[in-house]
C-alpha positions as CSV (number, residue, x, y, z in Angstrom):
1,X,-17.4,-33.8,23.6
2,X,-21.0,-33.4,24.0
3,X,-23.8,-35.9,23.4
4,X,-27.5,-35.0,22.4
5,X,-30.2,-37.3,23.5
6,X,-33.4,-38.1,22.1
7,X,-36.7,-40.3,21.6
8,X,-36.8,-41.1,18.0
9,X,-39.8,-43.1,16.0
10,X,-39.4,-46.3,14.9
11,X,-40.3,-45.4,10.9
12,X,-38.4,-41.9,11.1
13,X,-35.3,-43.5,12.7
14,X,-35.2,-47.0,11.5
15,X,-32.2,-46.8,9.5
16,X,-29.8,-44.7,12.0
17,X,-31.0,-47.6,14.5
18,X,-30.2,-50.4,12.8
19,X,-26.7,-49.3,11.3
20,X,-25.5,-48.8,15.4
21,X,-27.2,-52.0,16.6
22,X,-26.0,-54.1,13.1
23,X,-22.5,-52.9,13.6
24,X,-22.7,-53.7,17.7
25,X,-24.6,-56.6,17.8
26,X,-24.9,-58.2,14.9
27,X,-21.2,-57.4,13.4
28,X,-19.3,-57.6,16.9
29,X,-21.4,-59.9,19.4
30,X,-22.6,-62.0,16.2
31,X,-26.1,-62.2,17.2
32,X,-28.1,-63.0,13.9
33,X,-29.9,-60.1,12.3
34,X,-33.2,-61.8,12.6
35,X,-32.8,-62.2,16.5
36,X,-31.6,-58.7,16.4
37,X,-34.4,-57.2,15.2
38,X,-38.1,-58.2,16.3
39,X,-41.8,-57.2,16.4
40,X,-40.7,-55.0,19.1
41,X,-39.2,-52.2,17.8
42,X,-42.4,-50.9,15.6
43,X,-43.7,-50.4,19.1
44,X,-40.9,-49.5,22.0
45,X,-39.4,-46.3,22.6
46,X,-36.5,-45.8,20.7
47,X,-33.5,-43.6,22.2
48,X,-30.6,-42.0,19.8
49,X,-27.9,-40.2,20.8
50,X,-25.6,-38.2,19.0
51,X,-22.7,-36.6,19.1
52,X,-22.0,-32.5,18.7
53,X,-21.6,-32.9,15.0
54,X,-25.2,-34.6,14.7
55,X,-23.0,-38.4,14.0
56,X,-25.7,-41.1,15.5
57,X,-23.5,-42.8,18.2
58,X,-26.0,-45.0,20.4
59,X,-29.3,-46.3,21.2
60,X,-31.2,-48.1,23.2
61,X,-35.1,-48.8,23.7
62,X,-38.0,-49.0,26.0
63,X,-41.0,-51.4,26.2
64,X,-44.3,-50.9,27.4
65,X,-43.8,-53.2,30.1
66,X,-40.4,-51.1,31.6
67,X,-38.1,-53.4,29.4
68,X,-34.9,-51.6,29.1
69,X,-33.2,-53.2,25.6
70,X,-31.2,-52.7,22.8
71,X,-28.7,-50.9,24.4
72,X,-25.9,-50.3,21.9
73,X,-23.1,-47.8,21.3
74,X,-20.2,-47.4,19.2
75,X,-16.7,-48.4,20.2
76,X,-15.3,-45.0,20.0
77,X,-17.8,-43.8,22.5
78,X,-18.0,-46.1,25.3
79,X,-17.7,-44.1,28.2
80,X,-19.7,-43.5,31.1
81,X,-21.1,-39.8,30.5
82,X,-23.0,-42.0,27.0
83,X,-24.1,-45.1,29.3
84,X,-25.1,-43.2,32.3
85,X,-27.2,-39.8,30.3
86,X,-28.8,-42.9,28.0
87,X,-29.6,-44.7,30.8
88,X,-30.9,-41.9,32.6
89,X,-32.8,-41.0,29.8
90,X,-34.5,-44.2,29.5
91,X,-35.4,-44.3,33.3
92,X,-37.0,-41.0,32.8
93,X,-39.1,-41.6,29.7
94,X,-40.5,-44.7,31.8
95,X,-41.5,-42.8,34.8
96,X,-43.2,-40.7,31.7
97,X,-44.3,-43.3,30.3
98,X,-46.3,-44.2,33.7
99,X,-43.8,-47.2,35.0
100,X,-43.3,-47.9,38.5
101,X,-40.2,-50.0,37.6
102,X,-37.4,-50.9,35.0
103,X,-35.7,-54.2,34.3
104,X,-33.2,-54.5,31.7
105,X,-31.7,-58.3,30.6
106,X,-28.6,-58.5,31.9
107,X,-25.2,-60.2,30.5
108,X,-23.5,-61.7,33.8
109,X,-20.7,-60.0,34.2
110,X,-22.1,-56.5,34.0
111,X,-24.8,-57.6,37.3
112,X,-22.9,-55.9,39.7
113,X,-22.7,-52.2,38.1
114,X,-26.2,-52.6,37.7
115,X,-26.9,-53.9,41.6
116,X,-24.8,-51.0,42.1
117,X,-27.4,-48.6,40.5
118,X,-30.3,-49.6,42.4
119,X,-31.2,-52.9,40.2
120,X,-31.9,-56.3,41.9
121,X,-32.0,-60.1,40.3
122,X,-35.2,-61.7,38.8
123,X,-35.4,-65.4,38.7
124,X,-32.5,-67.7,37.2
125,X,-30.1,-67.3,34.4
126,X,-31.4,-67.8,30.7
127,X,-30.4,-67.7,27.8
128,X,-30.8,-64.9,25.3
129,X,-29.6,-64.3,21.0
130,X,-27.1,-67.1,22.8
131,X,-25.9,-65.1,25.6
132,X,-26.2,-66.0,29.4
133,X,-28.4,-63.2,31.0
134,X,-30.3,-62.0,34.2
135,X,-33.3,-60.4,34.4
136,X,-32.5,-57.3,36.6
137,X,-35.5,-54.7,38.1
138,X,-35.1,-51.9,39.4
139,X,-38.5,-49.2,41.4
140,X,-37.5,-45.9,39.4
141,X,-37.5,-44.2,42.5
142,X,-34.5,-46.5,43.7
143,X,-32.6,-46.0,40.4
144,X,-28.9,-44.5,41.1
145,X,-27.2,-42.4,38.5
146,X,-24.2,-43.4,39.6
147,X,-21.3,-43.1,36.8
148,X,-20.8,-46.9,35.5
149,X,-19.9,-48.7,32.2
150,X,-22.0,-51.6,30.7
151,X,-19.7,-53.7,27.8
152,X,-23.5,-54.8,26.2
């Protein structure tokens, strides 16, 4: 199966966007709808990806500031071709974008696929939409494409 990526505008989008993050994050992880979605979004890079017969199947979204987020797909296509091309997408559009460096918010037990890709740890645990995190950063010329698979 093949997957089409591409940067998508808030207002054109909005709705394929949040049907895949409502149905991962707000239906499976719980994390209420008004944490969910924030002031954000009307101004970060959105991603959608889709599958060959146009079906949105994942996003994810880019800050000003290099913030990877929002990075959600559908159960049916968790694999590592979807994580690794939106990923790389992402770390792309940033280096477009102007950034020197990504950092994404990190749920603990996916920190070592990301150290593996070229990411290292930012300050202390925290707590995020009631999930323990860790800031992870990574200098987009240190980034590894290495196939991996994130859970959220």
């Amino acid at each position: 199966m093949g997957y089409h990526i591409n940067k998508v505008e808030w207002d054109i989008g909005k709705e394929l966007l949040q049907q895949i993050r409502e149905r991962v994050f707000v239906c499976e992880l719980h994390i209420p709808k008004h944490i969910e979605f924030d002031n954000l979004d009307r101004y970060a890079h959105h991603i959608l990806v889709t599958d060959d017969s146009q079906v949105a199947i994942a996003t994810g979204r880019l800050c000003s500031d290099g913030l990877i987020g929002r990075i959600a797909v559908l159960p049916e296509h968790r694999n590592r071709s979807v994580y690794r091309s939106l990923l790389t997408y992402i770390v792309e559009l940033a280096q477009q974008q102007g950034c020197d460096c990504v950092s994404i918010n990190c749920i603990l037990n996916e920190v070592e696929r990301f150290k593996r890709n070229g990411f290292e740890q930012q300050g202390q645990v925290f707590m995020e939409a009631g999930i323990p995190r860790l800031r992870m950063q990574c200098p987009i010329n240190k980034f590894n494409t290495k196939p991996f698979t994130l859970m959220h």
